[in-house]
MOPAC internal coordinates of N, CA, C and O (Angstrom, degrees):
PM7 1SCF
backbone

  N    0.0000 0     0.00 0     0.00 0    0    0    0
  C    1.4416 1     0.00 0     0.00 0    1    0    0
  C    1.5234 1   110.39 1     0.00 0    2    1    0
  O    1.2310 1   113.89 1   141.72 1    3    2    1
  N    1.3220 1   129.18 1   -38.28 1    3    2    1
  C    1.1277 1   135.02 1   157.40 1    5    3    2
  C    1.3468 1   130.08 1   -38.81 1    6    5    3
  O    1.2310 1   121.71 1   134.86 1    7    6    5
  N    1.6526 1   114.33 1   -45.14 1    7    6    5
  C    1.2003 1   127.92 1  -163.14 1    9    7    6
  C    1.4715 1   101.92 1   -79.07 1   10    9    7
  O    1.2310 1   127.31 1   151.60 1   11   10    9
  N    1.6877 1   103.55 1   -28.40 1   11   10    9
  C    1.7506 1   105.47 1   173.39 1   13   11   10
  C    0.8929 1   116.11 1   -83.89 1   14   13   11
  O    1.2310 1   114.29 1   166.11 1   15   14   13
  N    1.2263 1   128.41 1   -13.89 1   15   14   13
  C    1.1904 1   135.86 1   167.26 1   17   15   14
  C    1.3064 1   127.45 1   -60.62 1   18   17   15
  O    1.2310 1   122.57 1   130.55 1   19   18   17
  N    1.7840 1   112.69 1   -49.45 1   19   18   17
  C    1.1715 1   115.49 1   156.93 1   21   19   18
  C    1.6207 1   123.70 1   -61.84 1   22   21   19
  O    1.2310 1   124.64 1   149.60 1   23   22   21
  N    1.2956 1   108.69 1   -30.40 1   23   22   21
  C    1.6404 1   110.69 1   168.79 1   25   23   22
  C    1.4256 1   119.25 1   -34.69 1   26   25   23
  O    1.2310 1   129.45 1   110.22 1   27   26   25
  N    1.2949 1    99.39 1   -69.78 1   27   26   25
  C    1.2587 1   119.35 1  -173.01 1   29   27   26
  C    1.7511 1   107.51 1   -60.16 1   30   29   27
  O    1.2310 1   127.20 1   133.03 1   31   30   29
  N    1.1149 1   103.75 1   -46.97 1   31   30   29
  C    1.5266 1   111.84 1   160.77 1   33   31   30
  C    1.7561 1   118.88 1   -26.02 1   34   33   31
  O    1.2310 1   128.94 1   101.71 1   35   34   33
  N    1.1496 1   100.37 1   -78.29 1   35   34   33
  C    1.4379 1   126.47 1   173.32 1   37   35   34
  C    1.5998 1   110.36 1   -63.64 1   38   37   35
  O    1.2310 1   116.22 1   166.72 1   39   38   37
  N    1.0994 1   124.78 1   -13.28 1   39   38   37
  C    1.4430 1   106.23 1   172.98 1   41   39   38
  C    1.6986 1   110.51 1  -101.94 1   42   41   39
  O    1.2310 1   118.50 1   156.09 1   43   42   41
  N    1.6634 1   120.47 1   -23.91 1   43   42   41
  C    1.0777 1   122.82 1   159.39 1   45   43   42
  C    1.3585 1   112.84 1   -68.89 1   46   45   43
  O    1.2310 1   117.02 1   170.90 1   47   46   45
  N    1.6688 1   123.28 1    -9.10 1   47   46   45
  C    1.8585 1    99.29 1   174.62 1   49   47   46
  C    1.4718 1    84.84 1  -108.16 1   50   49   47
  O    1.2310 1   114.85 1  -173.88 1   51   50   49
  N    1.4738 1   127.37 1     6.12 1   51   50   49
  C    1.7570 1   105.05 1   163.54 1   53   51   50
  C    1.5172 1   112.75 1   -71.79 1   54   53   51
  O    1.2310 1   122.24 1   137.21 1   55   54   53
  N    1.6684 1   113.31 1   -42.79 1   55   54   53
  C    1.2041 1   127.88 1  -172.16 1   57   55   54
  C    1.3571 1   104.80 1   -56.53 1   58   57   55
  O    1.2310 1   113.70 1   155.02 1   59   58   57
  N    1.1891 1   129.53 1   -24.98 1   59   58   57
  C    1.5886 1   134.68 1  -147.55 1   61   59   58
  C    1.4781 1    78.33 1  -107.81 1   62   61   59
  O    1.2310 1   117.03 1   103.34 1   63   62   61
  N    0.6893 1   123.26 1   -76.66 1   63   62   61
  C    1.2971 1   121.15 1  -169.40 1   65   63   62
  C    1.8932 1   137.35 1   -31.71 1   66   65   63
  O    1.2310 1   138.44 1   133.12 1   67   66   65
  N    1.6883 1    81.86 1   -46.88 1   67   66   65
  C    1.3882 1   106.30 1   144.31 1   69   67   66
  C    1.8053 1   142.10 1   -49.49 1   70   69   67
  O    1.2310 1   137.74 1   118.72 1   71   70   69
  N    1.5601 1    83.22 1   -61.28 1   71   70   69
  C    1.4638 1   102.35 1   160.05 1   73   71   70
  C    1.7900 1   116.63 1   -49.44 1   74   73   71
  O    1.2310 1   120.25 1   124.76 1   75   74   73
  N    1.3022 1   117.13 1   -55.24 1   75   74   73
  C    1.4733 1   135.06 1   166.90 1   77   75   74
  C    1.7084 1   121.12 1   -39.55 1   78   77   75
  O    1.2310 1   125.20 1   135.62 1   79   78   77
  N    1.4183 1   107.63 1   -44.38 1   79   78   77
  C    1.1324 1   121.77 1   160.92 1   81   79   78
  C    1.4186 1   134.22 1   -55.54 1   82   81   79
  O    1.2310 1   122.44 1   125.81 1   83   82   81
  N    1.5954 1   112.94 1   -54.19 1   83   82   81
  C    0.8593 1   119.99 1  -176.83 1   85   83   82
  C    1.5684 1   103.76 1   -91.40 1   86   85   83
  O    1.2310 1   103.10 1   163.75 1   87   86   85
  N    1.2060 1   148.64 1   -16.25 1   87   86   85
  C    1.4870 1   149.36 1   146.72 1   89   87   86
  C    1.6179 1    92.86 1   -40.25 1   90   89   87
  O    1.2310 1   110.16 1   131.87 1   91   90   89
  N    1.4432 1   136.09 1   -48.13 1   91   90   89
  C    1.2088 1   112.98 1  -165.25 1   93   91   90
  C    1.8407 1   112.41 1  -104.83 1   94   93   91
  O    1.2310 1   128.84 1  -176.29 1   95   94   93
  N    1.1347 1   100.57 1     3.71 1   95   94   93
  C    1.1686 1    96.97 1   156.13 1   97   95   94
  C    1.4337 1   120.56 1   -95.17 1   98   97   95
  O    1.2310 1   115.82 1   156.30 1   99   98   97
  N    1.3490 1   125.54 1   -23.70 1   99   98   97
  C    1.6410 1   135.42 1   153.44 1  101   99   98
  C    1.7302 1   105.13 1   -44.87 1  102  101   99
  O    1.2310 1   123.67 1   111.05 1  103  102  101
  N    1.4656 1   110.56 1   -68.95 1  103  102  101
  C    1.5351 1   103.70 1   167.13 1  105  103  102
  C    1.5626 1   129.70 1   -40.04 1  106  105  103
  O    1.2310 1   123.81 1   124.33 1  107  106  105
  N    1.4008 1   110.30 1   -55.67 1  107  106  105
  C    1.4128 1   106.74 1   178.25 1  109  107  106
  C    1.8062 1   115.50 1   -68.03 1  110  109  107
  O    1.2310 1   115.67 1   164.93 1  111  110  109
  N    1.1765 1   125.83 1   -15.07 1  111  110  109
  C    1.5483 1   123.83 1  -172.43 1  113  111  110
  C    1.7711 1    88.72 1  -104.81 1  114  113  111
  O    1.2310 1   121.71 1   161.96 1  115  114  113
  N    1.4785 1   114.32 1   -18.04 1  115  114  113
  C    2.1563 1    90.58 1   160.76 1  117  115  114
  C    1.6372 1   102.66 1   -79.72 1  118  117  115
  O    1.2310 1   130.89 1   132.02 1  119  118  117
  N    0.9007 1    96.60 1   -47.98 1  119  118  117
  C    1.6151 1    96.62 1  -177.51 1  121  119  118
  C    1.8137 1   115.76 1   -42.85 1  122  121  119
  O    1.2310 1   123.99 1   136.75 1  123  122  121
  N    1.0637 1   109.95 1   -43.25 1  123  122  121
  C    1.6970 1   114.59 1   171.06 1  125  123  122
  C    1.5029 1   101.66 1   -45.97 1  126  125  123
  O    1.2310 1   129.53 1   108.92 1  127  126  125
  N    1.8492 1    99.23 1   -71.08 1  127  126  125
  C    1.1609 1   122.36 1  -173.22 1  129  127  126
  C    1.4561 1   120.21 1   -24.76 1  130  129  127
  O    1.2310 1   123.84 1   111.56 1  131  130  129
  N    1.5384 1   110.25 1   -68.44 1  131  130  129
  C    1.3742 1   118.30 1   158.78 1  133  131  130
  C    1.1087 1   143.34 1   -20.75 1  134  133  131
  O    1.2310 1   131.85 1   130.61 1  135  134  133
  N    1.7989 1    94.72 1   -49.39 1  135  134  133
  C    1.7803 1   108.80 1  -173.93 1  137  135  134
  C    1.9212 1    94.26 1   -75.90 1  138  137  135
  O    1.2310 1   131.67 1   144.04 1  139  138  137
  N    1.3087 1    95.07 1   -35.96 1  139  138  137
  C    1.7392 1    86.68 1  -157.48 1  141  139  138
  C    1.8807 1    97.52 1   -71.79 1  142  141  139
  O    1.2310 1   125.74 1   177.94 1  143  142  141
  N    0.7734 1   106.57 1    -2.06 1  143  142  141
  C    2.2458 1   128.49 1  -160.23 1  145  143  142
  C    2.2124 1    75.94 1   -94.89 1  146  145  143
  O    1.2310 1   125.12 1   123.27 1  147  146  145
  N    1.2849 1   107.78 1   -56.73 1  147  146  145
  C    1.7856 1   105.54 1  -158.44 1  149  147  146
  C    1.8477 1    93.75 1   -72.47 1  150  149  147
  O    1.2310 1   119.04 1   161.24 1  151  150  149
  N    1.0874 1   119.44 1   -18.76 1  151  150  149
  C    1.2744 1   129.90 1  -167.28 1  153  151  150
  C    1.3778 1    99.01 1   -89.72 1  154  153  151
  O    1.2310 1   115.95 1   102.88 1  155  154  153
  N    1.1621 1   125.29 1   -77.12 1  155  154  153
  C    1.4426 1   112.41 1   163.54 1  157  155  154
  C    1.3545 1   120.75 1   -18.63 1  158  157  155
  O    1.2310 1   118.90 1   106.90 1  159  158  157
  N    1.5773 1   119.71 1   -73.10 1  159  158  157
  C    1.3093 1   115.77 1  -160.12 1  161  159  158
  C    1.2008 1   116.59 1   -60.89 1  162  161  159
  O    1.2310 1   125.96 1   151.43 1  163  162  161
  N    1.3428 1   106.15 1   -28.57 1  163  162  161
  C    1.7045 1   115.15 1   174.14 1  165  163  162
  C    1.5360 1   113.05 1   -51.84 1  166  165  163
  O    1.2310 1   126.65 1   128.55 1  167  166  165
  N    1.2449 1   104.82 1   -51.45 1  167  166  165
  C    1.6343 1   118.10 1  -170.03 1  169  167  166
  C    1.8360 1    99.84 1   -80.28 1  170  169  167
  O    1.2310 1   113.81 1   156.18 1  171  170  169
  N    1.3526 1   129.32 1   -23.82 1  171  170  169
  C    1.3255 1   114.53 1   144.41 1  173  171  170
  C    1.6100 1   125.17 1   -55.79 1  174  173  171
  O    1.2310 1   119.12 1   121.45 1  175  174  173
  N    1.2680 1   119.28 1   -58.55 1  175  174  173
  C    1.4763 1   118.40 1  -163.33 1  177  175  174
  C    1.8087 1    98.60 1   -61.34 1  178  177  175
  O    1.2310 1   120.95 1   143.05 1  179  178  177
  N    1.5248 1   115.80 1   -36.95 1  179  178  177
  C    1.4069 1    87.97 1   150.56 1  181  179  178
  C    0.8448 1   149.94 1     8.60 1  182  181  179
  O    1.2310 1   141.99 1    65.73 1  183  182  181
  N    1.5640 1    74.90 1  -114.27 1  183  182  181
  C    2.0724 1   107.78 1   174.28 1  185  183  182
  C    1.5579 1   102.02 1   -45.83 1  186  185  183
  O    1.2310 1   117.41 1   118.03 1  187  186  185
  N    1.4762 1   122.54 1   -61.97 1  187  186  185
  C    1.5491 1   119.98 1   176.54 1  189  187  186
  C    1.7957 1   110.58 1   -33.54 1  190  189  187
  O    1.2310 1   123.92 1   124.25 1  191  190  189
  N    1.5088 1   110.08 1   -55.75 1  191  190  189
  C    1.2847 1   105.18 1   179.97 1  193  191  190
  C    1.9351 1   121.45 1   -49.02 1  194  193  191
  O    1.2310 1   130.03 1   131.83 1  195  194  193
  N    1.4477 1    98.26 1   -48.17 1  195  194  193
  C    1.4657 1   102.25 1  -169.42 1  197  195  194
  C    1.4554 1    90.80 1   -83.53 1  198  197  195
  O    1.2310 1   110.93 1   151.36 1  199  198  197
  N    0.8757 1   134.66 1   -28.64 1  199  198  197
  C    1.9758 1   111.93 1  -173.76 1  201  199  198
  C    1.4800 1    92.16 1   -69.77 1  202  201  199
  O    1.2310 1   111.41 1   131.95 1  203  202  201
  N    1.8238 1   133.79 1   -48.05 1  203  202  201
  C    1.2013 1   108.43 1  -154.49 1  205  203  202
  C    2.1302 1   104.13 1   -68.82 1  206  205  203
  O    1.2310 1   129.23 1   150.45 1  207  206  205
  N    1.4501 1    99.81 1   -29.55 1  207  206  205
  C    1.5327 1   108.60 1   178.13 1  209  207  206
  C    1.5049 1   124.04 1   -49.06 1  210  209  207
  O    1.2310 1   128.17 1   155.60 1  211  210  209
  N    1.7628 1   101.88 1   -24.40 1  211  210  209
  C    1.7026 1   117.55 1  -171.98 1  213  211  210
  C    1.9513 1    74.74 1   -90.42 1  214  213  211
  O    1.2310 1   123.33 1   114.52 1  215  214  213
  N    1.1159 1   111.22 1   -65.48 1  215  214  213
  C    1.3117 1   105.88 1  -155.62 1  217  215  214
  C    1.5207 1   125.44 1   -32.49 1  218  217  215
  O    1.2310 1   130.85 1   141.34 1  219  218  217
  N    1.4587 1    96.66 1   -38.66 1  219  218  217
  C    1.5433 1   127.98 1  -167.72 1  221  219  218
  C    2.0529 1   101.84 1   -63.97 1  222  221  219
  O    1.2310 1   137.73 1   115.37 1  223  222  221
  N    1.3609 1    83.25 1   -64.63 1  223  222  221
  C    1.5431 1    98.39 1  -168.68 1  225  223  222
  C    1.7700 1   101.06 1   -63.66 1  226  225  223
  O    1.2310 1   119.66 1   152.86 1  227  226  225
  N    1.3885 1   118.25 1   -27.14 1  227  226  225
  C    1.6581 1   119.05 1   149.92 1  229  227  226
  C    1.2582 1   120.94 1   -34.20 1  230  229  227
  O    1.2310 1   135.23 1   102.39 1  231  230  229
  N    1.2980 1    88.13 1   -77.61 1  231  230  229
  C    2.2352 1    91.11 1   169.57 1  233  231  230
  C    1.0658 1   119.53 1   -37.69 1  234  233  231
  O    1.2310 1   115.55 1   129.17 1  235  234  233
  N    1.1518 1   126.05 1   -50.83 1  235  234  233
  C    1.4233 1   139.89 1  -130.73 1  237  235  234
  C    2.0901 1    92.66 1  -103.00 1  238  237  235
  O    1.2310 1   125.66 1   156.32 1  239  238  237
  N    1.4282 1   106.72 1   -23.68 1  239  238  237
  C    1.7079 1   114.73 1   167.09 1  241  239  238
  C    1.5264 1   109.59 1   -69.20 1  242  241  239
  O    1.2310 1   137.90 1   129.22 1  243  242  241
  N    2.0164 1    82.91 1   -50.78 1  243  242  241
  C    1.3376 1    80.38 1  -174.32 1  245  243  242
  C    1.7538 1   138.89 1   -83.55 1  246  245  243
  O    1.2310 1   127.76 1  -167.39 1  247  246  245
  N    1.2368 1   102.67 1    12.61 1  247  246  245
  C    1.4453 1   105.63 1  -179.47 1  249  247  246
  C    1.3293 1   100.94 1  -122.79 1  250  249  247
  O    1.2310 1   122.27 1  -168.30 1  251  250  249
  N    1.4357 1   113.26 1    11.70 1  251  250  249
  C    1.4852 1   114.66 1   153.54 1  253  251  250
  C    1.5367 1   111.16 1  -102.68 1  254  253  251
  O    1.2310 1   122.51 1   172.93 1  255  254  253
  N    1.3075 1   112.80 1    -7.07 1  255  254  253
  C    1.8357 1   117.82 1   163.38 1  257  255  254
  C    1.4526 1   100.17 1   -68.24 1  258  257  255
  O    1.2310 1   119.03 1   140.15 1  259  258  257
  N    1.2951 1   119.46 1   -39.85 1  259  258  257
  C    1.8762 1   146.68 1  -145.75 1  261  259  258
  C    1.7272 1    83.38 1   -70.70 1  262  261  259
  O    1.2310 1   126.84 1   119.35 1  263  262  261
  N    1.4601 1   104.45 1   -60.65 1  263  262  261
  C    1.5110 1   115.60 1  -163.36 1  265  263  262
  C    1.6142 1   118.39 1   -61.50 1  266  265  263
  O    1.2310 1   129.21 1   127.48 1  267  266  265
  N    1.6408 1    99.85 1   -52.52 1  267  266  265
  C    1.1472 1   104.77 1   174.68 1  269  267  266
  C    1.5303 1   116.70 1   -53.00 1  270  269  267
  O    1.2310 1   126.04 1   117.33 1  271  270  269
  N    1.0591 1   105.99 1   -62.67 1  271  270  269
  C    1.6587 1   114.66 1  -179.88 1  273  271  270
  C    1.5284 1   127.42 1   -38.56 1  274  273  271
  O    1.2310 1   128.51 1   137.80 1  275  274  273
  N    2.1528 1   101.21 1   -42.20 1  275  274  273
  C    1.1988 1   122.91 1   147.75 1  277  275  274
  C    1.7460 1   121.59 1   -31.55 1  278  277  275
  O    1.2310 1   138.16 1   116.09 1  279  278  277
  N    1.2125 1    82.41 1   -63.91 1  279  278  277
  C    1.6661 1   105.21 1  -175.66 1  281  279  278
  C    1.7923 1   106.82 1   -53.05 1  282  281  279
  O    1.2310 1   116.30 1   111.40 1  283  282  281
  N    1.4281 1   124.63 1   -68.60 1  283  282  281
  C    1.0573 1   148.19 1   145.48 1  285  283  282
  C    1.6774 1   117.99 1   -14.78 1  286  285  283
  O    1.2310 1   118.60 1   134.45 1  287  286  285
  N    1.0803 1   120.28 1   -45.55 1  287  286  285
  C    1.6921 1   120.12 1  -174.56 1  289  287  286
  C    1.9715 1    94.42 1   -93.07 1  290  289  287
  O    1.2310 1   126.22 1   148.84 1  291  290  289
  N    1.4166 1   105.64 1   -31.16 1  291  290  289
  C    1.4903 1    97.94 1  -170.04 1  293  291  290
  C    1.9704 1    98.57 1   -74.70 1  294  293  291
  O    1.2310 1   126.62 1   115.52 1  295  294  293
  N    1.1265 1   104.87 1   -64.48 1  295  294  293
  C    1.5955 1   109.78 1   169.58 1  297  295  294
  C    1.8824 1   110.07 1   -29.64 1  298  297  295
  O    1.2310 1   118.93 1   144.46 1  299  298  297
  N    0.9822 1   119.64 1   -35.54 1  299  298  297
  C    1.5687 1    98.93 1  -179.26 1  301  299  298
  C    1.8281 1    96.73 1  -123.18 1  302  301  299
  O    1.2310 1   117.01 1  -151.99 1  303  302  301
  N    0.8194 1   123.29 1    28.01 1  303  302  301
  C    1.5175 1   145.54 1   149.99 1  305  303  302
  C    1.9096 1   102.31 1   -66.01 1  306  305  303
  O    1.2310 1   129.67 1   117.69 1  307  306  305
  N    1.2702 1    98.96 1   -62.31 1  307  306  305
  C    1.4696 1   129.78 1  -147.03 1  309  307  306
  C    1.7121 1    95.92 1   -84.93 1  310  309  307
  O    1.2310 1   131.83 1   129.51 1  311  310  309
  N    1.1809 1    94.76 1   -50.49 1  311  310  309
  C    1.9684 1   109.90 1   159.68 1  313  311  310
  C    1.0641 1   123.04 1   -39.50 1  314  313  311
  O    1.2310 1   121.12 1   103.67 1  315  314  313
  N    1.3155 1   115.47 1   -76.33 1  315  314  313
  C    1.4994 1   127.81 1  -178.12 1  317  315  314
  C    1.5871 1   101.92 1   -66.44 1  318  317  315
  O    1.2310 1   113.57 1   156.77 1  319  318  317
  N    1.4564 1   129.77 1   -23.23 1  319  318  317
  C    1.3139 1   109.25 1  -162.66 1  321  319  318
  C    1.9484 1    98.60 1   -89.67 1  322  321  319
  O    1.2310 1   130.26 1   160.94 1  323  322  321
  N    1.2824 1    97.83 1   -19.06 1  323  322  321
  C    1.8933 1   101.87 1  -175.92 1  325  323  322
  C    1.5136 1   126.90 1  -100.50 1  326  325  323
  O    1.2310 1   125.55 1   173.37 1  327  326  325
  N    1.6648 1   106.95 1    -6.63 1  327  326  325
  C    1.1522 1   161.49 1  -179.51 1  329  327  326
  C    1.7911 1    83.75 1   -57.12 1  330  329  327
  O    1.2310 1   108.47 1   123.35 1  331  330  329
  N    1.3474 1   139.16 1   -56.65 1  331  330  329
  C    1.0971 1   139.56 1  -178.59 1  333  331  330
  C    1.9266 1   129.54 1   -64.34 1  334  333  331
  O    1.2310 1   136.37 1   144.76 1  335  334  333
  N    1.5723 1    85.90 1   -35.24 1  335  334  333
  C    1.7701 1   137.44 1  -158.93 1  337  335  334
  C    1.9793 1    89.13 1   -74.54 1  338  337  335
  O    1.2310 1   131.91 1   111.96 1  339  338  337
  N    1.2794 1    94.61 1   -68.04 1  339  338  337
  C    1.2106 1   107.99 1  -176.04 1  341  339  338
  C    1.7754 1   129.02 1   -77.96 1  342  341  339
  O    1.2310 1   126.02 1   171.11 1  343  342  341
  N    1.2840 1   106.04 1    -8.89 1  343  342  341
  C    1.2528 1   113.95 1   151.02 1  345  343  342
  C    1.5453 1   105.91 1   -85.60 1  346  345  343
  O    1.2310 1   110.52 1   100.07 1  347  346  345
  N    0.9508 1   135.42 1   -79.93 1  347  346  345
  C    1.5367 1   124.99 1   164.42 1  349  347  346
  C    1.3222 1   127.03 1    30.81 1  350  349  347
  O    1.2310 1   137.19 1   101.22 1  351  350  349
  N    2.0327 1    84.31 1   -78.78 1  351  350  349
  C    1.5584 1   114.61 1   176.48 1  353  351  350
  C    1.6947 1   102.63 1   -50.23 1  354  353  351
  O    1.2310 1   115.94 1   118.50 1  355  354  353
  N    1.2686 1   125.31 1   -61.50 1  355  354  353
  C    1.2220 1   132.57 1  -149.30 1  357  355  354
  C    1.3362 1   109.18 1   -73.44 1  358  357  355
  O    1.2310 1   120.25 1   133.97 1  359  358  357
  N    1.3954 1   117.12 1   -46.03 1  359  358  357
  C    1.2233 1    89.31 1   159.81 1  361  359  358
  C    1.4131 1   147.14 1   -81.58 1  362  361  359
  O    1.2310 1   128.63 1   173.55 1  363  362  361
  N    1.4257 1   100.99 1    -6.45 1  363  362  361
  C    1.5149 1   118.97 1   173.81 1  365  363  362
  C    1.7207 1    98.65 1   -45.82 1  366  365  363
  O    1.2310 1   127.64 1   121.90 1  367  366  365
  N    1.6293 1   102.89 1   -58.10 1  367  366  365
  C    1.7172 1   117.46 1  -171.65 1  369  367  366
  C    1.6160 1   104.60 1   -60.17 1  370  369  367
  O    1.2310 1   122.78 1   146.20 1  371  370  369
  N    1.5097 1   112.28 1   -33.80 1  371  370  369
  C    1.6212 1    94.80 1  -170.56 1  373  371  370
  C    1.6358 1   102.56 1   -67.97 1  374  373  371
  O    1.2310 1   124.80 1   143.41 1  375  374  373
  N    1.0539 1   108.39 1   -36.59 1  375  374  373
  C    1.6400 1   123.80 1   178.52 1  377  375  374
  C    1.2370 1   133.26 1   -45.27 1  378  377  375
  O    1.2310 1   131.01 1   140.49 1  379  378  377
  N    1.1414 1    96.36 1   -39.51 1  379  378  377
  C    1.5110 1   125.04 1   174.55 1  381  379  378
  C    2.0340 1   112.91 1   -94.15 1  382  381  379
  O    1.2310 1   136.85 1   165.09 1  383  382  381
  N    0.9866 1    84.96 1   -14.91 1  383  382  381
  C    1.7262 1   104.16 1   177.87 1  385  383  382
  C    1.9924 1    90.96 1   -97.49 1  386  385  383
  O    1.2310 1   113.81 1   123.37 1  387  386  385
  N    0.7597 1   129.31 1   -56.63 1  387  386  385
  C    1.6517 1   122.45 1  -175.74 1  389  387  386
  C    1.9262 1    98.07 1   -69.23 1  390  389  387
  O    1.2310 1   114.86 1   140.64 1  391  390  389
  N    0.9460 1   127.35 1   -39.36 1  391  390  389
  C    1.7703 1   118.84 1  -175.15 1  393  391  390
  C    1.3843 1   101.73 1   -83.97 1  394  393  391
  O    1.2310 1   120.21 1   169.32 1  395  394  393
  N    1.1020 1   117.20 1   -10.68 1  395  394  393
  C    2.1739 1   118.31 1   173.38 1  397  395  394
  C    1.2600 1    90.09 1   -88.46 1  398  397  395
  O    1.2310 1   111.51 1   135.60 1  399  398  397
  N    1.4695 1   133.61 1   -44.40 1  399  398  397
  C    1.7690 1   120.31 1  -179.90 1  401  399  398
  C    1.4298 1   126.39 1   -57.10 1  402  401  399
  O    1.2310 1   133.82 1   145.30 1  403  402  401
  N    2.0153 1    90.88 1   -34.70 1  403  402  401
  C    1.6123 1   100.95 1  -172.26 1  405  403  402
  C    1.7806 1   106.67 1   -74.33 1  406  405  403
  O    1.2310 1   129.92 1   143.78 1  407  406  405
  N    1.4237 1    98.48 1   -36.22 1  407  406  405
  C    1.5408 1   108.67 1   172.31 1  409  407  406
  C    1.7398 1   111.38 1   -57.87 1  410  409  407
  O    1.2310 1   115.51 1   147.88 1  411  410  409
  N    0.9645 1   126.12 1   -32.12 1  411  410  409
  C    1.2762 1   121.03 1  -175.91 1  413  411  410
  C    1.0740 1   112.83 1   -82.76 1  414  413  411
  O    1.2310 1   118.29 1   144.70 1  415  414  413
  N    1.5212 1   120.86 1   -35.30 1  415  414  413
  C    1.6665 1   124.78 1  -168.17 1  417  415  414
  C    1.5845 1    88.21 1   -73.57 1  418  417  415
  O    1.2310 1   117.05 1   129.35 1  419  418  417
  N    1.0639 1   123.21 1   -50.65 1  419  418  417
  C    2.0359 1   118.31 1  -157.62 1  421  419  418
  C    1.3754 1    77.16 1   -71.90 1  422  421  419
  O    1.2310 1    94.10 1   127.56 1  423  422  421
  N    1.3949 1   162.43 1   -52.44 1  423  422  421
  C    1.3683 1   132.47 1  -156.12 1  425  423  422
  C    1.4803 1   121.04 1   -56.26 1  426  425  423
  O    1.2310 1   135.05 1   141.02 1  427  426  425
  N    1.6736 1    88.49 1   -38.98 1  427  426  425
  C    1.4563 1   111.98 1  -164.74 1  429  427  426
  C    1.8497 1    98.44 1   -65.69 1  430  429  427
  O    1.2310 1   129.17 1   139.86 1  431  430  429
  N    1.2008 1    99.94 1   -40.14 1  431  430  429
  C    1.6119 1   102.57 1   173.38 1  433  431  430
  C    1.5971 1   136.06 1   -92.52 1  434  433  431
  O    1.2310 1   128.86 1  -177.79 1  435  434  433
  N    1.5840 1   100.54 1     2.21 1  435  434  433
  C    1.2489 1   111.21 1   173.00 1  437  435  434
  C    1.6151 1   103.54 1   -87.60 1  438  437  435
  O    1.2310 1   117.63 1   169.50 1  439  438  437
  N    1.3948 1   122.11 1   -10.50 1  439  438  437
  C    1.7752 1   130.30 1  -150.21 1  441  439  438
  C    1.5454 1    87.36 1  -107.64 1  442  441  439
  O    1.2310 1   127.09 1   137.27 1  443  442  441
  N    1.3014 1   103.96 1   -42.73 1  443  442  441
  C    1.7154 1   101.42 1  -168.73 1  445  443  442
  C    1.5939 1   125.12 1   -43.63 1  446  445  443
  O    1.2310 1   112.82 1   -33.05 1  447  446  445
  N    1.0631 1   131.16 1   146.95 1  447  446  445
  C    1.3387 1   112.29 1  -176.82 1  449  447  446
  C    2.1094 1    98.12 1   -85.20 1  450  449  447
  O    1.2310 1   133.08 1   -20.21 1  451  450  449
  N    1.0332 1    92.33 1   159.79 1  451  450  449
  C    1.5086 1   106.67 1  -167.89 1  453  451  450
  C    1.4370 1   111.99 1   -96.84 1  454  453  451
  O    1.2310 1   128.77 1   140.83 1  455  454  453
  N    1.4504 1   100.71 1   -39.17 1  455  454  453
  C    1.9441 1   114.50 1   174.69 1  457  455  454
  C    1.7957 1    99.72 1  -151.59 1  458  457  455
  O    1.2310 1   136.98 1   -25.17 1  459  458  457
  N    0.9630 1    84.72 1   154.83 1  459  458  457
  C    1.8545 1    92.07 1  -174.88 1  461  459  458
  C    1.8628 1   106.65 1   -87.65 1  462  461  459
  O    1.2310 1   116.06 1   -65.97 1  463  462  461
  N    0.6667 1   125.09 1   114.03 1  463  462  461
  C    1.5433 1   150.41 1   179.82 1  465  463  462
  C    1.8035 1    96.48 1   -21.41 1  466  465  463
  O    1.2310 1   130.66 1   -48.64 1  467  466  465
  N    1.0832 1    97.05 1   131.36 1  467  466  465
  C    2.1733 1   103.37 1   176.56 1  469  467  466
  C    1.7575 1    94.30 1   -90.23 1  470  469  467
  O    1.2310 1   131.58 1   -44.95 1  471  470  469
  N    1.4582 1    95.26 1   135.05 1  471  470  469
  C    1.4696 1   110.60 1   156.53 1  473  471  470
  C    1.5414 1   143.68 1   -85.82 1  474  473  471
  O    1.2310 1   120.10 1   180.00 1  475  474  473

């Protein structure tokens, strides 16, 4: 009765033992797991880093497309609206440039002598 006793003994510290084993081979294959899990995330926050860095310098093109274009719609905004203003002007000046000619020619012919003086 003893000897089964020890049987039984010995096959529950085989089982255990077993059990023990494979608990630490469960441990050592999370433990991989993990590293290759910390390795990943690393090599995400990466990628997270450089996409938000592409992303950034995106914006940062694109609200200088934003600006220019800004810039661009106000400039012929400003065109078309003076575009009227400045013809105006111009001919006001050609106008004023043809009555300074007409003014000059009648001086030139008011000065002239008309008949040459009797002696």
């Amino acid at each position: 009765e003893l000897r089964e006793h020890l049987r039984v003994v010995e096959g529950e510290l085989e089982e255990a033992r077993r059990e023990v084993r494979d608990r630490d081979r469960r441990l050592q294959e999370m433990h991989i797991a993990e590293m290759a899990l910390r390795t990943q995330v690393k090599g995400l926050k990466e990628a997270a880093y450089h996409m938000s860095r592409g992303l950034t310098e995106m914006e940062v093109e694109l609200h200088e497309i934003d600006q220019r274009d800004a810039v661009a719609y106000e400039t012929e905004r400003l065109t078309l609206a003076y575009v009227p203003v400045i013809r105006g002007l111009t001919e006001e000046l050609e106008q004023a440039k043809k009555e300074l000619e007409e003014a000059r020619r009648g001086q030139r012919r008011g000065f002239a002598p008309s008949k040459p003086a009797a002696h």
